[in-house]
matplotlib code that plots the C-alpha trace (Angstrom):
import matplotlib.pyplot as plt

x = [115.9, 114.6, 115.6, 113.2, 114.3, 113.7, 112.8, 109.3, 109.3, 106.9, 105.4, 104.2, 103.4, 99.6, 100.2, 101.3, 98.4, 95.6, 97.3, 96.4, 93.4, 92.6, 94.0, 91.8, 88.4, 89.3, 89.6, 86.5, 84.6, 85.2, 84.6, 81.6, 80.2, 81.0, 79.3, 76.5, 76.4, 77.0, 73.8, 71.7, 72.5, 72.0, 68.5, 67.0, 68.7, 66.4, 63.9, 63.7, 64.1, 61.3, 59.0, 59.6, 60.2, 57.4, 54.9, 57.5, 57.6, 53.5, 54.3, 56.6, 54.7, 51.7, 53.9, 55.0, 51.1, 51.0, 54.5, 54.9, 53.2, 55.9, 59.5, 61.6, 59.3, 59.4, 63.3, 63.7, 61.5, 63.8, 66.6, 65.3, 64.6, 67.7, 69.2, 67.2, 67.6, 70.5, 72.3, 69.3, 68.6, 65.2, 64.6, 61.0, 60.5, 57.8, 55.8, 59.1, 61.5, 63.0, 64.5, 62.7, 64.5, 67.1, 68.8, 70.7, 73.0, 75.7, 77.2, 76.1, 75.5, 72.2, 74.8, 71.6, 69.1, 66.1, 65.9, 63.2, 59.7, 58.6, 60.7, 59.0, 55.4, 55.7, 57.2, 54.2, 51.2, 53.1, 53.3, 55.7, 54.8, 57.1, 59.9, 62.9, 62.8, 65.8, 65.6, 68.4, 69.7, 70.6, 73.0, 75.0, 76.5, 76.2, 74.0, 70.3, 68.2, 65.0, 63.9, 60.4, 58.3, 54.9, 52.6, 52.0, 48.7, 46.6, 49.7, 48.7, 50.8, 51.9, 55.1, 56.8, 58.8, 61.8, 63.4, 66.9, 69.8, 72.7, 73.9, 76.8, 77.8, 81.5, 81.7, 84.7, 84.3, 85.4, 87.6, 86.8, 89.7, 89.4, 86.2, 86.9, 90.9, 91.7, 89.1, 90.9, 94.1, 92.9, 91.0, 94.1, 95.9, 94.1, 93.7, 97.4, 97.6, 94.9, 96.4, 99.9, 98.7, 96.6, 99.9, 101.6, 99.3, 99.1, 102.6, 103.3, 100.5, 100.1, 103.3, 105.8, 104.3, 103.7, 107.1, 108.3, 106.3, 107.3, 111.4, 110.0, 108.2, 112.0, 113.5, 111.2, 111.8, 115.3, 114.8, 114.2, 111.6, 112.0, 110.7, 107.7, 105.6, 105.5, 102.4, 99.6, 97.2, 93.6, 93.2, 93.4, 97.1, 97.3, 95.1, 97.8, 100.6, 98.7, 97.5, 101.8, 102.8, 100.3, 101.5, 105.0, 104.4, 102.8, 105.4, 108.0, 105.6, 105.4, 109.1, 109.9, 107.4, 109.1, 112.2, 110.8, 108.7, 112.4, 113.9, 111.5, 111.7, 115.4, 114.6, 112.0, 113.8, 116.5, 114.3, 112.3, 115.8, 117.1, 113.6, 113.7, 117.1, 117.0, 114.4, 115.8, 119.1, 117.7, 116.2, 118.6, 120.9, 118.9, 118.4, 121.8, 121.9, 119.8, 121.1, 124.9, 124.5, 120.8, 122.6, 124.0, 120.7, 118.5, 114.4, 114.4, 116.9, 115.5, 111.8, 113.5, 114.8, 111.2, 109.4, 112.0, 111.8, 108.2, 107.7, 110.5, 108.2, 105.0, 107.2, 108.1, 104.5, 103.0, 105.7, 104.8, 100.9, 101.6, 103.9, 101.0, 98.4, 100.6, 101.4, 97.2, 96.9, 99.4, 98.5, 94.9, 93.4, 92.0, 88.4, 86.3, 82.5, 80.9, 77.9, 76.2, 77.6, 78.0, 81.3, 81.3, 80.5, 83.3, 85.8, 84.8, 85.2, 88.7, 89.4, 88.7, 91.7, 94.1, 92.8, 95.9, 98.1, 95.7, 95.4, 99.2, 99.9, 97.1, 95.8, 93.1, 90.3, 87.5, 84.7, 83.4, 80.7, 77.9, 74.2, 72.2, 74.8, 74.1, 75.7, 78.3, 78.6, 82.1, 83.9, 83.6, 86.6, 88.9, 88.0, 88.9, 92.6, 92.7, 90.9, 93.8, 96.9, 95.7, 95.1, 98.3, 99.9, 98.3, 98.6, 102.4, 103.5, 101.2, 103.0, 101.7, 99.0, 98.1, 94.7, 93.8, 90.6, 88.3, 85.5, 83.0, 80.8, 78.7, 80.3, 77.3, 77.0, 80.3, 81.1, 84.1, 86.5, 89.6, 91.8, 94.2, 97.2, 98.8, 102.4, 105.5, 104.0, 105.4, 108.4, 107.0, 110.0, 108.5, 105.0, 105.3, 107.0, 104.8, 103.2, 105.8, 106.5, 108.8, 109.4, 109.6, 110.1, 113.2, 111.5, 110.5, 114.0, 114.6, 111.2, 112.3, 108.8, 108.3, 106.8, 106.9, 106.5, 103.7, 100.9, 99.8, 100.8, 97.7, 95.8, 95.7, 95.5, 92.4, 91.1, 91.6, 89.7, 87.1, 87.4, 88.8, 91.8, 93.7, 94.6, 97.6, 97.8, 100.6, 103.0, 105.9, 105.6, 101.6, 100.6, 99.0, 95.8, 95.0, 91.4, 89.5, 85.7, 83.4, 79.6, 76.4, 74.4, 71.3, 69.2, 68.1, 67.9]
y = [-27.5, -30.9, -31.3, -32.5, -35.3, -34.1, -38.0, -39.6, -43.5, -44.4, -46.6, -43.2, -41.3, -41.1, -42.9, -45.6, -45.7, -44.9, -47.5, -49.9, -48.9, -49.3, -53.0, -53.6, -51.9, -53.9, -57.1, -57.3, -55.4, -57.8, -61.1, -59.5, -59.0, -62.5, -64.2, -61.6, -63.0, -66.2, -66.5, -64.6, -67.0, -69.9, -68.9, -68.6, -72.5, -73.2, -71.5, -72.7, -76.3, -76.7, -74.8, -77.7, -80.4, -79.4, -81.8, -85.3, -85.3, -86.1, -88.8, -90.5, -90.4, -91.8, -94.7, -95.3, -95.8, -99.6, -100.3, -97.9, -101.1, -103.3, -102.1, -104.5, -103.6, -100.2, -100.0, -102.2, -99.1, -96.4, -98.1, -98.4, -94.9, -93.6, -96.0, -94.4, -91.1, -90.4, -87.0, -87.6, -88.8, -90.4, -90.2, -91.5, -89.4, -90.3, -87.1, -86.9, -86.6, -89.7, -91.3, -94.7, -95.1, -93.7, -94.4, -92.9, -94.3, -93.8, -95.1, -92.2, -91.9, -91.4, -88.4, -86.7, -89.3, -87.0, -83.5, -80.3, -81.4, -77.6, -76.6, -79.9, -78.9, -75.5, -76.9, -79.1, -76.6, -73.4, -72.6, -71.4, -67.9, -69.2, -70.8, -71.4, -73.4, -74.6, -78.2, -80.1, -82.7, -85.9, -87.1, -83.8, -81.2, -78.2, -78.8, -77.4, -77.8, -80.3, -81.0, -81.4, -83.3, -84.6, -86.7, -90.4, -91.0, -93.9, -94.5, -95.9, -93.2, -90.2, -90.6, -88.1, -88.6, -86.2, -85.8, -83.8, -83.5, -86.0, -84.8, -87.4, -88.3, -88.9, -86.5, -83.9, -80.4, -78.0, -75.2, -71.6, -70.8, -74.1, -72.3, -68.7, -68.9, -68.4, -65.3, -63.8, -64.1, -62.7, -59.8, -58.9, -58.5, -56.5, -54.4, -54.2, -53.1, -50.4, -49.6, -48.9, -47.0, -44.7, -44.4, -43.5, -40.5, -39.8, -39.3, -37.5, -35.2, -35.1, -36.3, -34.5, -31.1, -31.8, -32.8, -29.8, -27.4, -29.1, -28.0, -24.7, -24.7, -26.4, -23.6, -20.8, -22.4, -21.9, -17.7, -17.7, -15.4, -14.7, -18.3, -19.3, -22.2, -22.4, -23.8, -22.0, -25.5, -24.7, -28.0, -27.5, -27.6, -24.5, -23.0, -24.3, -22.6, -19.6, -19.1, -20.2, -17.0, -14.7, -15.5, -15.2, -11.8, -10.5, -11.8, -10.2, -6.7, -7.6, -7.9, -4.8, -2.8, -3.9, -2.8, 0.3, 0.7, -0.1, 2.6, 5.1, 4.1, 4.6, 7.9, 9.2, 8.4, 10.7, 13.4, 13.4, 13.7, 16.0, 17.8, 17.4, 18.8, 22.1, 23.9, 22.2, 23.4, 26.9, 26.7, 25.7, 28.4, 31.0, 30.1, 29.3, 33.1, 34.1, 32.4, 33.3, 36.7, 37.8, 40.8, 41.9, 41.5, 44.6, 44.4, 43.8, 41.6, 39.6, 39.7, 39.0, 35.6, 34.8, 35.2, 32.7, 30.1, 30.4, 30.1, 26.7, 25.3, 25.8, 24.3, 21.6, 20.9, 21.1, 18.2, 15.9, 16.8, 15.7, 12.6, 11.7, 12.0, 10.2, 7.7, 6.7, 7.0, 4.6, 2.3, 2.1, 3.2, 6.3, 6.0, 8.5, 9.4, 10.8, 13.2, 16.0, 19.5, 22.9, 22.7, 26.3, 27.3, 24.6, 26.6, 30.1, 28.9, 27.6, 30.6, 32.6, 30.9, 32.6, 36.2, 38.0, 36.6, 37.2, 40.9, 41.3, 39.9, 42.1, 38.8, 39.0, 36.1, 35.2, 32.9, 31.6, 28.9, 27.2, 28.8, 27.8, 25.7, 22.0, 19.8, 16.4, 13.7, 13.3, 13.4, 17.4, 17.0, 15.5, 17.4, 20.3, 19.5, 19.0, 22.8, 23.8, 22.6, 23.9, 27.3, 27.6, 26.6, 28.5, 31.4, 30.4, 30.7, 33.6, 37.1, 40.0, 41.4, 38.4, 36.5, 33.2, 32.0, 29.2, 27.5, 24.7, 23.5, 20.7, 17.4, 14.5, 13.7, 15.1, 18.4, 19.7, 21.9, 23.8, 26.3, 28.1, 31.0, 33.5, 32.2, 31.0, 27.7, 24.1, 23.4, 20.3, 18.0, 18.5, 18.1, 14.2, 14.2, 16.8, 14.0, 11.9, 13.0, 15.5, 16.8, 19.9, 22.3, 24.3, 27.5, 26.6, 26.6, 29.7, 31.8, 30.5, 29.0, 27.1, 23.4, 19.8, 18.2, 16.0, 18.1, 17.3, 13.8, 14.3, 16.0, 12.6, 10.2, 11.7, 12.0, 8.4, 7.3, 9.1, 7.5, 11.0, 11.8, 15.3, 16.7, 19.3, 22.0, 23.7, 25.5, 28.0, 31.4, 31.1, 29.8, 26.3, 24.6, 21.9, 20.1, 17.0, 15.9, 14.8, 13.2, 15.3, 14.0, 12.0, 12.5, 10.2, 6.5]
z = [24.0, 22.4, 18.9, 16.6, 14.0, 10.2, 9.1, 9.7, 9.7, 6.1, 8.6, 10.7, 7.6, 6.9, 3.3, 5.0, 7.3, 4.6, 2.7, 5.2, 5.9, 1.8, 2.1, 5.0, 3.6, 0.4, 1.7, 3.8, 1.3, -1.0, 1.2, 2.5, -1.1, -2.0, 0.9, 0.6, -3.0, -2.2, 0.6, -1.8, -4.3, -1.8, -0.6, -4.1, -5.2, -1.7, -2.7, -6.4, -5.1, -2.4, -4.9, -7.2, -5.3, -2.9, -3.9, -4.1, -0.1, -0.9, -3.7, -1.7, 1.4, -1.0, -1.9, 1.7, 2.8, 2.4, 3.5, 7.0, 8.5, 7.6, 8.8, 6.4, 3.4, 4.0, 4.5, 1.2, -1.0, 0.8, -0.6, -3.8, -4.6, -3.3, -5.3, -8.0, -7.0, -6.4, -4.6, -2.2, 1.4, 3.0, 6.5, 8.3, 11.2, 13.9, 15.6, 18.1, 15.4, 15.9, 12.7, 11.9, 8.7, 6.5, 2.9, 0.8, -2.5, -0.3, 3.1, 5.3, 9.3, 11.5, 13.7, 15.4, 16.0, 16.8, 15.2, 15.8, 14.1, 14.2, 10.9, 9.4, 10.5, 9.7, 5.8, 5.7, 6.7, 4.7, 1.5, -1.2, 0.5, 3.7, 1.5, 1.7, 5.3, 6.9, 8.6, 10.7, 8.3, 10.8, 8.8, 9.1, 11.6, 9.5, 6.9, 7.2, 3.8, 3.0, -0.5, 0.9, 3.5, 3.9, 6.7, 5.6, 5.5, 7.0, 9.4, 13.1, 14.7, 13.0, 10.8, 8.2, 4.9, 4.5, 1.0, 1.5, 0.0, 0.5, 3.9, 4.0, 7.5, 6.4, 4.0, 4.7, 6.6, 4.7, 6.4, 5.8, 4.3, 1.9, 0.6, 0.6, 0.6, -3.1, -3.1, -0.2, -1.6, -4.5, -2.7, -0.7, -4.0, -5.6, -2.5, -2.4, -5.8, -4.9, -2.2, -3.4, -6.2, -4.0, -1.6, -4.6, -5.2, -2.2, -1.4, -4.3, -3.9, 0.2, 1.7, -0.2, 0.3, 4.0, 4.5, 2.6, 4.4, 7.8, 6.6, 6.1, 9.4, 11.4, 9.9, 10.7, 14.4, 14.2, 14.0, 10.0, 9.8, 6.0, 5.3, 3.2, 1.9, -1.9, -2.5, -4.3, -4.8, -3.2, -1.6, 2.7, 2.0, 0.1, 2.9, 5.7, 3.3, 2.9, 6.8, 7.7, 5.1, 6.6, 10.0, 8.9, 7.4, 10.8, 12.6, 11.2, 11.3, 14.5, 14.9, 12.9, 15.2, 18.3, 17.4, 16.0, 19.3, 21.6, 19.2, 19.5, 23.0, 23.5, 21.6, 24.5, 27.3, 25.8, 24.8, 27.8, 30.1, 27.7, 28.0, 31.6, 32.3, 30.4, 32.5, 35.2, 34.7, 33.9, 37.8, 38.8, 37.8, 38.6, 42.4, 42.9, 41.9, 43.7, 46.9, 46.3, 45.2, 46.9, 48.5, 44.9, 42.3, 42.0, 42.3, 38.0, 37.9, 40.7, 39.0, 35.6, 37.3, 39.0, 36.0, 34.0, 36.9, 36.9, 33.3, 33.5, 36.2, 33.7, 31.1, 33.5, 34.3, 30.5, 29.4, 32.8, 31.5, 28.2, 29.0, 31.5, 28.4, 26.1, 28.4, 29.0, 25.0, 24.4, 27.0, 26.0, 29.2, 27.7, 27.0, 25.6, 26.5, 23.6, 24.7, 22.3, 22.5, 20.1, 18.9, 18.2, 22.1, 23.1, 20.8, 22.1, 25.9, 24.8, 23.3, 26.2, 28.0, 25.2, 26.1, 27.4, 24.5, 21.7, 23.1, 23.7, 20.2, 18.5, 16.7, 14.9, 15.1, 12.1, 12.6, 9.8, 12.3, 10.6, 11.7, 13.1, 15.2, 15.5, 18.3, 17.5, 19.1, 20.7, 24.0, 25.2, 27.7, 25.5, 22.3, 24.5, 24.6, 20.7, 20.4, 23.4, 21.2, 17.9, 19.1, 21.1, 18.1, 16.3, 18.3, 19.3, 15.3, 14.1, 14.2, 15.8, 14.1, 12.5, 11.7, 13.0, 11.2, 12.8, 10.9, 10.6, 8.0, 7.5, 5.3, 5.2, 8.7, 9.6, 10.6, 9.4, 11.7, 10.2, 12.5, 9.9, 10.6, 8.6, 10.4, 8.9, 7.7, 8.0, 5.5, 3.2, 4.3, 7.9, 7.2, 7.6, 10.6, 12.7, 14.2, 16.1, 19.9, 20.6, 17.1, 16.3, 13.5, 13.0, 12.7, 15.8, 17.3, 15.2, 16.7, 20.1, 20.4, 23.7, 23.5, 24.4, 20.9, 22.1, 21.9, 17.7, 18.7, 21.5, 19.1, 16.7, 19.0, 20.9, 17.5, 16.5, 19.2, 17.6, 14.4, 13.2, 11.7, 12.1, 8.9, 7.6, 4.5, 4.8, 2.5, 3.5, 4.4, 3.7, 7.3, 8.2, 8.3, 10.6, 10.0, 12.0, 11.7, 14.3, 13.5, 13.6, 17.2, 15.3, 18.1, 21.2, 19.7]

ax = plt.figure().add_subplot(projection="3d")
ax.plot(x, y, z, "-o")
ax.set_aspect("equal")
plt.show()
């Protein structure tokens, strides 16, 4: 058998990997949030500055209107105003998007020499409505911004002015991590910090108890069956801890009725063979007399040992019945087929089986039956043997001359049955053990009263599958009553 190891790695434990996952969710929550914030914050500077720089790409293009005939003059005025203004870039563009000319107050390079005009039109013929609007800057690989544009008027071929902002062909690249690398290391920090702290909780409250409850689980492995989970919290731990006790405390019924089941088990196959080999030691006794010493025995001797043979093979054939019934009870395969009949009429016809005995015995028999007689519901066949066994019983204990009183009466939707004797009645030490198989009574040994022991065990069984329960009131020297209830038939559904 594998053996399991009692240590988890922390770097297996689900603190470690919640923690983890905190530091991860932290981080790019945060970085997210900042560039979300940061292009939020980016579009309205864009926004705010083409709103009011919107109408300078018009001035300028107003100024350029004498001078976009002459190249040098108009140069020499781009230079100027940059000079003036600086932070800014001029660029002429022709209806290609060529640049003509540039300037700016600082040394900058012409790195895309034609750019899209469409951004520029669409600027021009918009309005603040269509703001912000991104346009290449030539001057720059990955900057796309334009203070404003306009047409210059009066020119012999179409040509633009574009204000942006200093693009700065040599100006450094920054990295991403030179922009966003302090605010990462400051977001993985304090998702660290998070991070342990939840651990922290976590392990303390999580870890610790599943660990614990995994020991108690390794050792209820090991064939401790006594074991349970301390842990009353109603989180789903508590419910594990409860559902592990509760399966721990049906195991070990489970356990305790198996070996209660092998006992009673051991116990049968001794009674039965002890059961067994009395009658037939008592046949066999008697024919081995008869065949030795057939010549010696007289006619009543010979019917005396005829009559105690035959009543050993009845015997013999009553206990192989019962084991039989018992057997299909306890197995389940017994199934019942409930159909409406008059309990009364189903007692009388049982009755009529006990004839002889009641007349040699002189019994006397009182029916107390409800009237007018209305049918249950319940298995006829099988409610038969119940009636069978509780009237040889009661006939088997009752002295001669005695009264055996059967009645029914109505209880809700029940109707009550009760068979009661004027016999010796059950000692009250007995009375709880009347029910097990094979047991019976020592007046019973004392009356020499033939039986197997099984049939009350029959009569309960048959009546659990019912859903009735047989029933015992009993006190010495006053005779017994035995009671079960079966339901009233409604009617056809």
């Amino acid at each position: 058998m594998n053996n399991v190891s009692s240590h988890v790695s922390f770097f297996r434990t689900l603190t470690f990997k919640l923690s983890a996952v905190l530091v991860i969710f932290f981080s790019i929550n945060g970085i997210a949030l900042v560039l979300w914030d940061q292009r939020d914050l980016l579009r309205d500077i864009k926004l705010d500055t083409q709103i009011a720089f919107a109408d300078e790409g018009i001035t300028l293009a107003n100024e350029l209107t004498p001078l976009i005939q002459d190249p040098e003059a108009t140069q020499s005025f781009l230079d100027s105003v940059a000079y003036y203004y600086q932070g800014m870039e001029l660029f002429i563009l022709d209806v290609s998007g060529n640049v003509l000319h540039h300037a700016s107050d600082i040394p900058s390079q012409v790195k895309r020499p034609q750019i899209d005009m469409e951004p520029i039109l669409h600027f021009i013929r918009g309005s603040e409505m269509d703001y912000p609007i991104d346009v290449e800057i030539p001057t720059s690989d990955d900057l796309e911004f334009v203070f404003s544009a306009a047409e210059i008027p009066e020119a012999t071929e179409p040509r633009y002015a574009m204000i942006t902002f200093l693009g700065g062909g040599d100006d450094p690249v920054l990295s991403f991590w030179d922009k966003y690398g302090a605010l990462l290391i400051r977001t993985i920090l304090f998702s660290l910090a998070i991070a342990a702290i939840t651990g922290a909780i976590i392990w303390a409250g999580f870890t610790r108890r599943v660990n614990r409850a995994a020991s108690k689980v390794r050792r209820f492995k090991t064939g401790n069956n006594h074991v349970k989970i301390d842990d009353d919290s109603r989180d789903e731990l508590g419910a594990v801890a409860a559902a592990f006790n509760d399966m721990v405390d049906r195991v070990d019924r489970m356990l305790k009725e198996l070996e209660l089941k092998e006992r009673s088990r051991s116990e049968l196959v001794a009674t039965v063979s002890h059961e067994l080999q009395t009658p037939l030691t008592v046949i066999q006794g008697n024919i081995e007399t008869m065949l030795l010493h057939q010549q010696e025995i007289d006619g009543p001797t010979m019917d005396h040992k005829l009559r105690t043979i035959h009543d050993q093979i009845n015997h013999l054939s009553n206990l192989i019945g019962d084991l039989f019934t018992i057997s299909i009870l306890d197995t389940g395969q017994m199934h019942i087929k409930p159909e409406p009949f008059l309990l009364s009429e189903l007692t009388e016809d049982t009755l009529a089986e006990f004839d002889h005995v009641i007349t040699d015995k002189k019994l006397t028999i009182k029916r107390n039956f409800l009237r007018p007689p209305e049918p249950v519901l319940a298995d006829p066949i099988r409610i038969r043997q119940v009636l069978r066994n509780l009237l040889s019983n009661a006939i088997k204990f009752t002295p001669p001359e005695g009264t055996i009183t059967l009645s029914t009466q109505r209880s809700g939707d029940n109707l009550d049955f009760t068979i009661s004797d004027t016999g010796s009645g059950i000692p009250q030490d007995e009375l709880k053990h009347i029910f097990d198989s094979f047991y019976r009574s020592r007046d019973t040994h004392k009356q020499k009263v033939k039986g197997t022991g099984l049939g009350l065990t029959i009569c309960q069984k048959i009546l659990g599958l019912h859903q009735s329960i047989l029933t015992v009131d009993s006190k010495t020297g006053e005779g017994a009553t035995f009671s079960f209830k079966l339901p009233f038939f409604a009617g056809p559904e």
